[in-house]
C-alpha positions in Angstrom: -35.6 -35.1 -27.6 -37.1 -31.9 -27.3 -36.1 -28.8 -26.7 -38.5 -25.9 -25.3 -36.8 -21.9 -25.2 -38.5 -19.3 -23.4 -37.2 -15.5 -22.7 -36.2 -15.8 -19.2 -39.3 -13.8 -17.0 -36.7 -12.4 -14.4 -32.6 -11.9 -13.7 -32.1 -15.9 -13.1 -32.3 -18.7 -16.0 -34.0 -21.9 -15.6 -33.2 -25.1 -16.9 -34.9 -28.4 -16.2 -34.6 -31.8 -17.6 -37.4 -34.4 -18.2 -36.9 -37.8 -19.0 -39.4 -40.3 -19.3 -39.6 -44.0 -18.4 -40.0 -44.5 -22.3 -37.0 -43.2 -22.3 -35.1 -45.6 -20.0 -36.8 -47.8 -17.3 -34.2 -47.7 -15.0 -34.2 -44.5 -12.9 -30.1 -45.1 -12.4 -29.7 -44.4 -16.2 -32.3 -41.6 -16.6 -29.8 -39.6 -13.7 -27.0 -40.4 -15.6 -28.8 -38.6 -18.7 -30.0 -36.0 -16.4 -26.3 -35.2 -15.4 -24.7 -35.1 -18.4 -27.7 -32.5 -20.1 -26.6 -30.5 -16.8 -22.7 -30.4 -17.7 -23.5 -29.9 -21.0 -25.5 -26.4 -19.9 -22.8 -26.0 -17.5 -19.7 -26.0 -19.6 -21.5 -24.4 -23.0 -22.7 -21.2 -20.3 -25.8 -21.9 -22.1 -27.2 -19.5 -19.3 -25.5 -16.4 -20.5 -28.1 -16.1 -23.7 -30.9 -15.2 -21.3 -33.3 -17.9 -21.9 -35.3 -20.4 -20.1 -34.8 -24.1 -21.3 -36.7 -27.5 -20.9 -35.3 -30.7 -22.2 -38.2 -33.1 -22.9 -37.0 -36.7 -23.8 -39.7 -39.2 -24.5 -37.5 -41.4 -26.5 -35.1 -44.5 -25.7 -31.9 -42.6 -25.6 -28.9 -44.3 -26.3 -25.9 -43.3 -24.1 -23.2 -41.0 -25.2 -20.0 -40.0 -24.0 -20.6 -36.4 -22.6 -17.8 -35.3 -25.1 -19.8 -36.1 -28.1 -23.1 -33.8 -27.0 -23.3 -31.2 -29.5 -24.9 -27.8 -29.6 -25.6 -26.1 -32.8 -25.7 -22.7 -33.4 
């Protein structure tokens, strides 16, 4: 998984997810990956540092509990 930061260009932050069929080859499970990245921005405020973010996942993933997603700073 990768993880692209950019200074955000105006007063709203973006965030996008992209998961590839590498990744998982049934669209059911890439959503389900897809929502959990978007809790995980949700209930870190990930959006209060002022960046822009992609997450690119190219990958098989492995499913975790959203509990166990970790940021590090």
């Amino acid at each position: 998984m990768t993880v692209h930061l950019a200074p955000k260009a105006n007063d709203l932050c973006k965030f996008s997810i992209v998961i590839s069929k590498k990744a998982s080859k049934k669209a059911v499970t890439r959503n389900r990956y897809r929502r959990q990245l978007k809790e995980w921005y949700r209930t870190h405020r990930l959006h209060e540092f002022g960046h822009d973010m992609i997450i690119v996942a190219k990958a098989k993933l492995t499913p975790q509990p959203a509990t166990t997603i970790q940021i590090g700073r």
